[in-house]
LUMNUSE-73555 format. One record per residue (C-alpha): x, y, z; residue in three letters. Coordinates in steps of 0.1 Angstrom, whole numbers, plus 5000, padded with zeros to 4 digits. Example, Ala and Ser with C-alpha at 12.3 -4.5 7.8 and 13.67 -1.06 7.14 Angstrom:
2
<px=5123, py=4955, pz=5078, code=Ala>
<px=5137, py=4989, pz=5071, code=Ser>
This chain:
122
<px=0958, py=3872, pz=8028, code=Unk>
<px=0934, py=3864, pz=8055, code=Unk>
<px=0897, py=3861, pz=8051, code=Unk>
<px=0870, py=3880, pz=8069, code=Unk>
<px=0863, py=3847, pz=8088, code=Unk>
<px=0895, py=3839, pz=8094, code=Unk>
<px=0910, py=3878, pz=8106, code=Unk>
<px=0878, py=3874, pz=8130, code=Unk>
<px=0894, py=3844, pz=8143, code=Unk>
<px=0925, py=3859, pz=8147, code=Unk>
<px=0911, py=3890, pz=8164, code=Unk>
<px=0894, py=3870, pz=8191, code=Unk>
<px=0930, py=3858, pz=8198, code=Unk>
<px=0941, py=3893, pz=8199, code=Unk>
<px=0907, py=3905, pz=8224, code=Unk>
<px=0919, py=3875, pz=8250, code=Unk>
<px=0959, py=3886, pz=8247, code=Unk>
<px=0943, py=3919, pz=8256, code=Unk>
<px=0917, py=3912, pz=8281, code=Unk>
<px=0937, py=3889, pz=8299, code=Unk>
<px=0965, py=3915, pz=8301, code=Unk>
<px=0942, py=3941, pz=8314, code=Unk>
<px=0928, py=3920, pz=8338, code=Unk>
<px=0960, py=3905, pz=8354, code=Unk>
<px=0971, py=3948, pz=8352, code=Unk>
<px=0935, py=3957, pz=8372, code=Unk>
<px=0940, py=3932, pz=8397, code=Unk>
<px=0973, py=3947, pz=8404, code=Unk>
<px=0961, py=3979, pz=8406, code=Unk>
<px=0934, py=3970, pz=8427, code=Unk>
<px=0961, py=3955, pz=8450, code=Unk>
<px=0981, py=3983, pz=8451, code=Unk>
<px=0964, py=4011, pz=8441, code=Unk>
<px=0985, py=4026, pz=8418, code=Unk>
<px=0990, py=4034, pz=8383, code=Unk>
<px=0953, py=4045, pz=8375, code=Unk>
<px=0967, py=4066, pz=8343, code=Unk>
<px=0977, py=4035, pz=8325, code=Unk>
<px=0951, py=4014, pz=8335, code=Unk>
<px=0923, py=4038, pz=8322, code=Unk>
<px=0944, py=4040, pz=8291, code=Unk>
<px=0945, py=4006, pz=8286, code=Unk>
<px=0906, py=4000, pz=8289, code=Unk>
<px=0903, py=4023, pz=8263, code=Unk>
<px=0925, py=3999, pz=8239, code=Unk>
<px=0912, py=3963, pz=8253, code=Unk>
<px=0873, py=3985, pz=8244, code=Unk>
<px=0888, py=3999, pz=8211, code=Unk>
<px=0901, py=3961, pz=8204, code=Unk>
<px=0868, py=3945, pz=8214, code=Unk>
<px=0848, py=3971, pz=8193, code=Unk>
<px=0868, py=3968, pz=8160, code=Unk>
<px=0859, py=3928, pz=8161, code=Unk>
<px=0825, py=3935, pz=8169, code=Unk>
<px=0821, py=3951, pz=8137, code=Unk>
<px=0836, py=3929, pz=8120, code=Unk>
<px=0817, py=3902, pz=8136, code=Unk>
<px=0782, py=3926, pz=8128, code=Unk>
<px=0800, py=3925, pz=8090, code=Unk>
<px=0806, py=3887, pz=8085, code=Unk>
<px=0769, py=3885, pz=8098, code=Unk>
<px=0757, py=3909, pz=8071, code=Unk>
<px=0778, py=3895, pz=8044, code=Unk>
<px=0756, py=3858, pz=8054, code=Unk>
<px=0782, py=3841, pz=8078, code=Unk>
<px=0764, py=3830, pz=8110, code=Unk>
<px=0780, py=3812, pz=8145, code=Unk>
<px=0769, py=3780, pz=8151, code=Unk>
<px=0749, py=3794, pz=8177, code=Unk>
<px=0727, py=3823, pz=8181, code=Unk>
<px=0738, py=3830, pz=8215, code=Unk>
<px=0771, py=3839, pz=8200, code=Unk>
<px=0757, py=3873, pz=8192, code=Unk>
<px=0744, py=3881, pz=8229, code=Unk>
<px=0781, py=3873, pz=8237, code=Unk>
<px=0799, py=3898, pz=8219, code=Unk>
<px=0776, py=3920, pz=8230, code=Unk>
<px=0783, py=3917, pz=8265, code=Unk>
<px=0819, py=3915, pz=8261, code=Unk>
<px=0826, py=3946, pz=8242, code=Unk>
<px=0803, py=3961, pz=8276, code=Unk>
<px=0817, py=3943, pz=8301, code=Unk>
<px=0847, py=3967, pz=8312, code=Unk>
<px=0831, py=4001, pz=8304, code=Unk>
<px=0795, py=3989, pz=8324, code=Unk>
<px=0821, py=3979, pz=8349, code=Unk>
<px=0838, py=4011, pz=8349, code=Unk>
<px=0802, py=4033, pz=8350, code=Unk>
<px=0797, py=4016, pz=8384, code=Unk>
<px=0831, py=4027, pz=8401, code=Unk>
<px=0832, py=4064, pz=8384, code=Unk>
<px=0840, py=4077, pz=8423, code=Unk>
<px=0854, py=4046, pz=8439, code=Unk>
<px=0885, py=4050, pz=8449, code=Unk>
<px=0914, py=4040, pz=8429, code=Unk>
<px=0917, py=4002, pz=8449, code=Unk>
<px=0877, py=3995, pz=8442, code=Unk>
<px=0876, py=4010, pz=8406, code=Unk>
<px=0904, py=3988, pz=8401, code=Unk>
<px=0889, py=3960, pz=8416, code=Unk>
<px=0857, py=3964, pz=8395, code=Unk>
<px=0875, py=3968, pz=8361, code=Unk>
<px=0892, py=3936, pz=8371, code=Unk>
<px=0859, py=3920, pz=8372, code=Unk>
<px=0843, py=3935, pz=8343, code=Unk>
<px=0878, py=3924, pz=8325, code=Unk>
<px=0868, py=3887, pz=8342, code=Unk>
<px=0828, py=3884, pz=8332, code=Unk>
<px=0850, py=3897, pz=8293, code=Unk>
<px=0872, py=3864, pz=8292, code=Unk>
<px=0840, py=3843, pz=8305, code=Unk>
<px=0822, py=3857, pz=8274, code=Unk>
<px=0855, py=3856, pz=8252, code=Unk>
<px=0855, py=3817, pz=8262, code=Unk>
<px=0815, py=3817, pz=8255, code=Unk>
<px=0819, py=3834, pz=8227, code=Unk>
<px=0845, py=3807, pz=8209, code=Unk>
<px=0826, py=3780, pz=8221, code=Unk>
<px=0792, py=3794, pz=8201, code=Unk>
<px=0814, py=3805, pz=8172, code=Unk>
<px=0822, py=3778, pz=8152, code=Unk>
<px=0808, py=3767, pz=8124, code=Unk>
């Protein structure tokens, strides 16, 4: 059985398998313009995803484990916000530029994702 530490570990694999996927699906989108359903659909699971090991991240803090680095904190934080601040701005763009957007916010995600592993260890 995994630990805390170690199923945070594994769900910050499972948040880049995600984000990446989302991303690569936005830029499409963007591209062609297409298939907005799905792609709102799937930033609800990459948030969902993000959020669940956010609180477990906020847990292992609690329970006394800390990242090697403070700034890991200000990472998640901004990670887990990343796609829906990104989504807030393009609420009435049209389906190419709200697609374009939620491929950025799904980019500044893996920037912090990559950030994020690079503060974490311990």
């Amino acid at each position: 059985m995994l630990s805390m530490t170690q199923a945070h570990v594994v769900g910050s694999v499972l948040v880049l398998v995600a984000a990446a996927g989302f991303f690569i699906f936005a830029l499409y989108c963007a591209r062609t313009g297409s298939h907005g359903d799905l792609l709102a659909k799937m930033r609800f699971g990459v948030v969902v995803i993000a959020a669940l090991q956010v609180a477990l991240g906020v847990l292992l803090y609690a329970l006394g484990h800390r990242p090697a680095e403070s700034l890991h904190l200000l990472y998640g934080g901004v990670a887990v916000a990343a796609i829906p601040l990104a989504a807030s701005f393009a609420l009435e763009a049209p389906p190419k530029a709200k697609a374009g957007a939620l491929a950025g916010g799904a980019g500044l995600m893996l920037v912090m994702i990559w950030r994020l592993w690079v503060t974490g260890g311990g």
